[in-house]
N, CA, C and O atoms as CSV, one atom per row, in Angstrom:
chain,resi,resn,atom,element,x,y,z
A,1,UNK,N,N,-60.903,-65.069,-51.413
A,1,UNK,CA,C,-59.841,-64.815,-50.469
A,1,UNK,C,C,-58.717,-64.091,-51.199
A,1,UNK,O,O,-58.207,-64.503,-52.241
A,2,UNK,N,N,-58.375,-62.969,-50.553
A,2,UNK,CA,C,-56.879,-61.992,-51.558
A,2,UNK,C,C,-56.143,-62.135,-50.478
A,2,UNK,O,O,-56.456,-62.510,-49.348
A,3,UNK,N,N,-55.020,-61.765,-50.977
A,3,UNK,CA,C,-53.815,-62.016,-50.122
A,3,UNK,C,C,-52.932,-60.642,-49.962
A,3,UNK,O,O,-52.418,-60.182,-50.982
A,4,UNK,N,N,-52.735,-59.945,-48.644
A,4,UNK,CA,C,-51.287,-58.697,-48.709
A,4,UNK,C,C,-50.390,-59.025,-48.619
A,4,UNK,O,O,-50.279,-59.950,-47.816
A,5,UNK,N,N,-49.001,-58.523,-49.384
A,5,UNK,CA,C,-48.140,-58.499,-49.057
A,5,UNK,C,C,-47.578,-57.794,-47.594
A,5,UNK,O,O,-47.525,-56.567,-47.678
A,6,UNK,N,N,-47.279,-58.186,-46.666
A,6,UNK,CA,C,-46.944,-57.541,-45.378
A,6,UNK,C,C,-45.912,-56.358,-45.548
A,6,UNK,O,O,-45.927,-55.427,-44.743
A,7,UNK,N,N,-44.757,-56.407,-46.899
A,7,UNK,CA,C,-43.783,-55.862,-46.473
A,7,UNK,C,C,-44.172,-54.439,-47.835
A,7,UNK,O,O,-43.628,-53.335,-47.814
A,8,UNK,N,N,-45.175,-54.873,-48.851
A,8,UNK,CA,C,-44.882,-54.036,-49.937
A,8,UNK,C,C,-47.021,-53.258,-49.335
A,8,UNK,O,O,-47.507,-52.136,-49.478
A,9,UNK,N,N,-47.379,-54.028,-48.968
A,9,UNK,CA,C,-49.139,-53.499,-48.942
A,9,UNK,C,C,-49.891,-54.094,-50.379
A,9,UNK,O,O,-51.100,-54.212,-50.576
A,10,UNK,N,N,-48.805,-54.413,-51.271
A,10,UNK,CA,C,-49.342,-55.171,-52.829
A,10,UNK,C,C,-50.732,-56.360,-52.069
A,10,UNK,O,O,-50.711,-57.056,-51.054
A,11,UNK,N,N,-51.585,-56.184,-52.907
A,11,UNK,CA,C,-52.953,-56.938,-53.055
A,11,UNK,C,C,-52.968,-58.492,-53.703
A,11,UNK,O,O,-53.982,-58.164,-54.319
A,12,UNK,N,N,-52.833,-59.399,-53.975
A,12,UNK,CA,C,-53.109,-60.397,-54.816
A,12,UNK,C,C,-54.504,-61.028,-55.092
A,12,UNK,O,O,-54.703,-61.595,-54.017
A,13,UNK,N,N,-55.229,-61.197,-55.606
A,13,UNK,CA,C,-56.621,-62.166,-55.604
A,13,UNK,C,C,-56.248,-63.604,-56.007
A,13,UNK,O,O,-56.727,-64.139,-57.007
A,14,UNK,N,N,-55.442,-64.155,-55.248
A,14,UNK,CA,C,-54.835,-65.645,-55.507
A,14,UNK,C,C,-53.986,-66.471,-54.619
A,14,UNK,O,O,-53.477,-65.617,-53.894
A,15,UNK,N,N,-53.668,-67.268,-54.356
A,15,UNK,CA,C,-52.607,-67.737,-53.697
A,15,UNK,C,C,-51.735,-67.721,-55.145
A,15,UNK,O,O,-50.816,-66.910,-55.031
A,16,UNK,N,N,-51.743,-68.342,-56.417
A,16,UNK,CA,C,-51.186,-68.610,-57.473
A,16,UNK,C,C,-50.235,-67.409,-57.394
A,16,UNK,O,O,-49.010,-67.523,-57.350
A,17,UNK,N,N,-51.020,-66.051,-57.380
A,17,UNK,CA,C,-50.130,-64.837,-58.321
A,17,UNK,C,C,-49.043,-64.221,-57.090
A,17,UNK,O,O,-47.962,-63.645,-57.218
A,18,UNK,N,N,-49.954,-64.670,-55.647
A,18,UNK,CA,C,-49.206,-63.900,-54.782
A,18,UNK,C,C,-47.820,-65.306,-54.171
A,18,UNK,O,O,-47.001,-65.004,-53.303
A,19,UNK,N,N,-47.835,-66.420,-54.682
A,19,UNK,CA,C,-47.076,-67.577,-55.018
A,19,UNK,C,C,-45.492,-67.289,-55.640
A,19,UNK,O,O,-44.354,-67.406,-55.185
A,20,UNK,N,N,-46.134,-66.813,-57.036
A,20,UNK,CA,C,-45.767,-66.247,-58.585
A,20,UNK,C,C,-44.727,-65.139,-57.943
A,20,UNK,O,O,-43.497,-65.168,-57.979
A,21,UNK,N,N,-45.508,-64.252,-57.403
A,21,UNK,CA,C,-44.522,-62.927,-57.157
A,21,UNK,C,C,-43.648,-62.996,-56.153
A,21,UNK,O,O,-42.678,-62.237,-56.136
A,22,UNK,N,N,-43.883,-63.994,-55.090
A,22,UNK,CA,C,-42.922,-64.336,-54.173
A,22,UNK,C,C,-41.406,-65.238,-54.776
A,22,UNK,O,O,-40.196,-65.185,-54.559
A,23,UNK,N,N,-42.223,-65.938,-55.522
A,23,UNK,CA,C,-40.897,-66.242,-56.381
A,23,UNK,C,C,-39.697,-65.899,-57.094
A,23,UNK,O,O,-38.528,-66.235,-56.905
A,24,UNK,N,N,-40.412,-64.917,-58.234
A,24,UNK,CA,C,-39.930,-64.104,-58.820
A,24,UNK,C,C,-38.816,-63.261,-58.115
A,24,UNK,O,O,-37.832,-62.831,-58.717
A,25,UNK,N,N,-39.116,-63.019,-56.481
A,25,UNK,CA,C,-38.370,-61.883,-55.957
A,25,UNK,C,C,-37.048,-62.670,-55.146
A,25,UNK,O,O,-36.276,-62.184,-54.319
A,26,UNK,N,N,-37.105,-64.349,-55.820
A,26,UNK,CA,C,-35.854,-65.052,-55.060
A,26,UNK,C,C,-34.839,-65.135,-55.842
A,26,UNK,O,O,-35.170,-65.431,-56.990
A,27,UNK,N,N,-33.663,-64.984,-55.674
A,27,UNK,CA,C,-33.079,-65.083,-56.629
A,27,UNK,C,C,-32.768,-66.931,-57.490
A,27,UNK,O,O,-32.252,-67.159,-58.584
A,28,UNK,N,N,-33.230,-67.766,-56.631
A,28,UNK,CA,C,-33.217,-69.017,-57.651
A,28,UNK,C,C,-34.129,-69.839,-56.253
A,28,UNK,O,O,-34.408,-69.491,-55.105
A,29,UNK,N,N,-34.388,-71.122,-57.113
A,29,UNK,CA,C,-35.747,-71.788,-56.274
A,29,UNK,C,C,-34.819,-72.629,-55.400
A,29,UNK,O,O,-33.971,-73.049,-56.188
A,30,UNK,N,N,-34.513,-73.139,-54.058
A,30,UNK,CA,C,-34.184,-73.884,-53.133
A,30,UNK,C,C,-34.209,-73.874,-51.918
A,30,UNK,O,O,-34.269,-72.920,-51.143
A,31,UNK,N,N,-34.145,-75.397,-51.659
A,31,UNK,CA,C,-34.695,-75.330,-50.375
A,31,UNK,C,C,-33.779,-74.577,-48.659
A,31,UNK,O,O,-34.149,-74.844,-47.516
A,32,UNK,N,N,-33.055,-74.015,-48.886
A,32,UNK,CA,C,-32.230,-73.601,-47.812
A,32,UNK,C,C,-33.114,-72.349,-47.340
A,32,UNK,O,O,-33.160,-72.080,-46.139
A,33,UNK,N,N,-33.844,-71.554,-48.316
A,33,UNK,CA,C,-34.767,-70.379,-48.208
A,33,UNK,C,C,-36.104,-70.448,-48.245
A,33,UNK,O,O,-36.749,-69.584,-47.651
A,34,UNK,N,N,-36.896,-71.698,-49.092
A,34,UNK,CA,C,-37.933,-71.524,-48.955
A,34,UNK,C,C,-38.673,-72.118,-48.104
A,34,UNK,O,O,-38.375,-73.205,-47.608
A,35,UNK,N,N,-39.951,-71.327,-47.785
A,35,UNK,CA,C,-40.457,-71.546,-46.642
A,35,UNK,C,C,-41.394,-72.644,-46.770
A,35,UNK,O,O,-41.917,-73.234,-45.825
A,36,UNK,N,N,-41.588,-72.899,-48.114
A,36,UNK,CA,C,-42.638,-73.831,-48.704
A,36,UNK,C,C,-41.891,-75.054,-48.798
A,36,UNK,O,O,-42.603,-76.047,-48.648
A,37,UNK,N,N,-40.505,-75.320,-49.028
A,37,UNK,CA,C,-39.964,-76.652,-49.234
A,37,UNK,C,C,-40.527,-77.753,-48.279
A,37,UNK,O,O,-41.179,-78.709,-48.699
A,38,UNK,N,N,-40.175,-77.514,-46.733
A,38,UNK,CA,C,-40.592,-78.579,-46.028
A,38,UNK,C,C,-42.272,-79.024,-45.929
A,38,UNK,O,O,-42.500,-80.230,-45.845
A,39,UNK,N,N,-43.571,-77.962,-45.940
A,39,UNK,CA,C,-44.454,-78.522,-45.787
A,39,UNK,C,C,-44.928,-79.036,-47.046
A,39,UNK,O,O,-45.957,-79.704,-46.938
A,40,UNK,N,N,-44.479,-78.914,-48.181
A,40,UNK,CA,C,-44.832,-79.299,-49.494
A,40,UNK,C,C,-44.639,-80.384,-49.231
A,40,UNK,O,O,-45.578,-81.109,-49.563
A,41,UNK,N,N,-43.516,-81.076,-48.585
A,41,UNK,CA,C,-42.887,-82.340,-48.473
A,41,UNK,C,C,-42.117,-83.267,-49.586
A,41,UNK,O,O,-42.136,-84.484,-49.770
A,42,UNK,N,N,-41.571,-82.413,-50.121
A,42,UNK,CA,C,-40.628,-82.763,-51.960
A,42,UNK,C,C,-41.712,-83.005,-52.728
A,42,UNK,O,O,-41.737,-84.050,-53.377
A,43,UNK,N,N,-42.805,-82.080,-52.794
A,43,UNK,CA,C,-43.981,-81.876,-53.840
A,43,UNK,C,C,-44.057,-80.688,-54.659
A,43,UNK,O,O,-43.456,-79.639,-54.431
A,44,UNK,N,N,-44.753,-80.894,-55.524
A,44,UNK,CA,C,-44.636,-79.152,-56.118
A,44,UNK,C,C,-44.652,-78.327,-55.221
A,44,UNK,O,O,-44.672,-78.867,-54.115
A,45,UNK,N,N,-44.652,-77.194,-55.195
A,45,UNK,CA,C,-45.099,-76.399,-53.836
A,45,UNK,C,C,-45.997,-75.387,-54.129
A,45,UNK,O,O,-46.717,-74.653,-53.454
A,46,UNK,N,N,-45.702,-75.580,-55.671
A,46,UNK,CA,C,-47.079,-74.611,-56.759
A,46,UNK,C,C,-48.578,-74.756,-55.840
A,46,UNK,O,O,-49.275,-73.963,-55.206
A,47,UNK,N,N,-48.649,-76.483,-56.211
A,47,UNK,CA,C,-49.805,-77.811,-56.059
A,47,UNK,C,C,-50.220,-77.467,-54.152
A,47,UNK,O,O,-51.407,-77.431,-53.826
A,48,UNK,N,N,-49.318,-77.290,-53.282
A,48,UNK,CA,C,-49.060,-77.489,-51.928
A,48,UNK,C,C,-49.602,-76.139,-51.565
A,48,UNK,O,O,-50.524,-76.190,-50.751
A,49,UNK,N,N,-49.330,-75.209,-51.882
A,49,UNK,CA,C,-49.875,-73.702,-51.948
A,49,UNK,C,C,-51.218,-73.658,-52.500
A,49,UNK,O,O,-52.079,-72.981,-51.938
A,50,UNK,N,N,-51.417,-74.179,-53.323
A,50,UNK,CA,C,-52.799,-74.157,-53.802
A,50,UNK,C,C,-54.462,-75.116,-52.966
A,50,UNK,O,O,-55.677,-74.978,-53.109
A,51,UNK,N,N,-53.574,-76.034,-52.125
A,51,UNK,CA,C,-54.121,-77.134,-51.465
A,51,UNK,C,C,-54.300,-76.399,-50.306
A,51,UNK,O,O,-55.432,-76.343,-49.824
A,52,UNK,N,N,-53.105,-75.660,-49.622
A,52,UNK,CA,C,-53.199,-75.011,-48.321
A,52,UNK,C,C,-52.899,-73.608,-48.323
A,52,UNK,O,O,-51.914,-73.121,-47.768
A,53,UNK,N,N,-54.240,-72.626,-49.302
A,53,UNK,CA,C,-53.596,-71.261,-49.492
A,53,UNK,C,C,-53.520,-70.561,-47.942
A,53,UNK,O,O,-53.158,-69.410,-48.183
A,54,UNK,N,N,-53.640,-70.658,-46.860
A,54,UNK,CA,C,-53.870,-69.898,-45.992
A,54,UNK,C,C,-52.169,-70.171,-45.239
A,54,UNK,O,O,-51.339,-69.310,-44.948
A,55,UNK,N,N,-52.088,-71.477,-45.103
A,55,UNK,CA,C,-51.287,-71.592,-44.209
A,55,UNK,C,C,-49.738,-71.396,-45.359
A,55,UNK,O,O,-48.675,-71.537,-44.755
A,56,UNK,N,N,-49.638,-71.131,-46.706
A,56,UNK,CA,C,-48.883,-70.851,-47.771
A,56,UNK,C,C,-48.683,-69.514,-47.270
A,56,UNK,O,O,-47.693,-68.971,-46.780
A,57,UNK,N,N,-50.055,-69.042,-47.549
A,57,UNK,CA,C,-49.597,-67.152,-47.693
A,57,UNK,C,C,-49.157,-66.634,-46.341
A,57,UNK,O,O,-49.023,-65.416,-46.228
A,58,UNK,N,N,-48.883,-67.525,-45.158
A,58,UNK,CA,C,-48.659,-66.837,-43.652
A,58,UNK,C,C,-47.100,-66.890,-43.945
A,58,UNK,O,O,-46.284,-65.989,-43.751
A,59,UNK,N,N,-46.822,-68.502,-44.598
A,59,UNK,CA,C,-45.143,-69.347,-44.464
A,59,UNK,C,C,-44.433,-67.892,-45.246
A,59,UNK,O,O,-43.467,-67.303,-44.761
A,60,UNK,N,N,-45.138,-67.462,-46.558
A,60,UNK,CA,C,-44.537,-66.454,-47.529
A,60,UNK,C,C,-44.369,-65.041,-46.663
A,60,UNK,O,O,-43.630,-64.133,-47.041
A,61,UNK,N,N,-45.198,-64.988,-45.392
A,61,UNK,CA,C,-45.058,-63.571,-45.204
A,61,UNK,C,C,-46.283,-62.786,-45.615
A,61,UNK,O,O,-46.108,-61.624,-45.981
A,62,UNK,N,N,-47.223,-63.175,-45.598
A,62,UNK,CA,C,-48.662,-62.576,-46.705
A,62,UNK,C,C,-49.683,-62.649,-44.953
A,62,UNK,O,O,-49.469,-63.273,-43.914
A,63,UNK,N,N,-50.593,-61.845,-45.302
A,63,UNK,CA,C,-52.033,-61.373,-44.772
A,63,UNK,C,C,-52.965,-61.944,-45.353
A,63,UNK,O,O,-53.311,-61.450,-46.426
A,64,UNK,N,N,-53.560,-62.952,-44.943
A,64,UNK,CA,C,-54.821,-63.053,-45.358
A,64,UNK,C,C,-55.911,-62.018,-45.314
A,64,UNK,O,O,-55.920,-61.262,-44.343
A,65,UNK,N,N,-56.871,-61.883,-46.284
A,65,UNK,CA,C,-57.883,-60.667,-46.407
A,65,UNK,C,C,-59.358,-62.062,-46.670
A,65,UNK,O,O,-59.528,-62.950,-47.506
A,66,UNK,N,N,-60.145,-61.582,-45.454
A,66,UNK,CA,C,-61.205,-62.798,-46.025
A,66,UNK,C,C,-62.268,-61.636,-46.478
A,66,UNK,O,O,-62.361,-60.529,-45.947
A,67,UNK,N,N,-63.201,-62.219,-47.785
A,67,UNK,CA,C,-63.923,-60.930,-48.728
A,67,UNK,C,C,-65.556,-61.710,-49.003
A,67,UNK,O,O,-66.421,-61.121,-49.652
């Protein structure tokens, strides 16, 4: 399963990297912005993304690509 970015067309082969790069592009980790805070449920959201990559990469804004 790869993942698009909706807004850039960028590719990922991961929930992890396309996780990773969504991050990177916040300017600091909290919950007022992220979309992952509440269904993680005060869990990693690394761990929570990785458990539920589909319904992760929709919350981030991502395309699923099934391969």
């Amino acid at each position: 399963m790869k993942f698009r970015d909706s807004k850039t067309g960028r590719v990922y082969g991961d929930i992890e990297d396309a996780k990773r790069i969504f991050c990177v592009n916040q300017p600091v980790c909290r919950r007022q912005w992220c979309p992952l805070w509440e269904p993680a449920e005060y869990t990693y959201c690394y761990k929570w993304a990785k458990a539920h990559p589909i319904e992760a990469a929709k919350l981030m804004g991502y395309e699923v690509i099934d391969e």
